[in-house]
N, C-alpha and C positions, 0 to 999 in steps of 0.2 A: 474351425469351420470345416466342414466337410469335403471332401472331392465333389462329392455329388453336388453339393449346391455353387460352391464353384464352376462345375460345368452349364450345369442350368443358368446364370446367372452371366456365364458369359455369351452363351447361344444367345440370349434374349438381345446380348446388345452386340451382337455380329462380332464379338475382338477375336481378335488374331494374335496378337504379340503379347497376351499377359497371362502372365505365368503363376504355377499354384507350385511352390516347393512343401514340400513336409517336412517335418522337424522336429520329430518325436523322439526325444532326449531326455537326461535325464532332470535337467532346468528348465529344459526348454519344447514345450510339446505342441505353440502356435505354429500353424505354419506363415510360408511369406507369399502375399501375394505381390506380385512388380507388375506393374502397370507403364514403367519407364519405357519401353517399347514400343507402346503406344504411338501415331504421330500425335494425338493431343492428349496427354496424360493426365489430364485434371477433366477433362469430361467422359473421358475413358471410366475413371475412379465414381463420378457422379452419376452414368449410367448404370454400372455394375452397384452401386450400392442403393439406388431404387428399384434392380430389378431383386436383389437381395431382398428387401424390404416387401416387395409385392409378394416372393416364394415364401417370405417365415409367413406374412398374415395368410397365404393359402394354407399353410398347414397347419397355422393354428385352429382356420376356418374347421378344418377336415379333422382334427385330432381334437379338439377343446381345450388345449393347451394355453397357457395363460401368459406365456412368454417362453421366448426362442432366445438363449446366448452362445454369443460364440467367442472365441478369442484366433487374432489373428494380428500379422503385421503387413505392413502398408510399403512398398519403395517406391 
């Protein structure tokens, strides 16, 4: 997942405490996103992954792109 859509995606839902590491190795090149900071980290995660969900379908709206993937991990 990108930084960029990481930032985007946390503006939309106001957090504060969750965090984007990178982790571009040679096994390993998802980064982590932690949500554990959060005071509620399961609506924290369910925010951020609708507004994720609303930014891929704009840009596929805008580019014709037929799918958006990413890889990332979750704490």
């Amino acid at each position: 997942m990108p930084k960029s859509l990481f930032d985007a995606a946390i503006a939309r839902c106001h957090l504060q405490r969750t965090t984007y590491t990178s982790r571009n190795g040679w096994f390993l090149d998802e980064p982590l996103v932690d949500f554990s900071a959060e005071p509620n980290r399961d609506l924290a995660q369910q925010c951020f992954d609708k507004a994720r969900e609303e930014l891929d379908a704009a840009y596929m709206a805008k580019t014709g792109a037929a799918h958006v993937g990413y890889i990332w991990e979750v704490r």
